[in-house]
Steps between C-alpha positions, in 0.01 A plus 500: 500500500616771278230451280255462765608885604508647109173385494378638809669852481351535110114398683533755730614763284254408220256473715489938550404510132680701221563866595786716331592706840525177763839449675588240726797439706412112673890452518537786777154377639715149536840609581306740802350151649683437830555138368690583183861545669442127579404401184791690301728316757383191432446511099638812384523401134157401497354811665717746251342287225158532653500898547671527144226295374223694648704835382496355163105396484386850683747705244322299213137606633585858586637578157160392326 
């Protein structure tokens, strides 16, 4: 599953193209959906490890 999301979040971030100037910020855009609270409740170490990992890839693309 986890790679199943990695894989996902780096498609849809690829898939703007290479810019030096694009930020994203997906983990608010997640965290604001009105099912999230639900989902942290139920797997709250997988959802911290999810937003980290999409922090991580989105860091990685901004810097380039």
């Amino acid at each position: 599953m986890r790679s199943a999301l990695i894989l996902l979040t780096l498609a849809l971030l690829t898939s703007t193209g290479c810019t030096s100037s694009v930020q994203f910020d997906n983990g608010a855009r997640l965290i604001a959906r009105p099912d999230f609270p639900a989902a942290k409740a139920a797997a709250p170490e997988w959802c911290r490890d999810a937003l980290d990992t999409i922090a991580a890839l989105e860091y990685e693309i901004e810097k380039q």
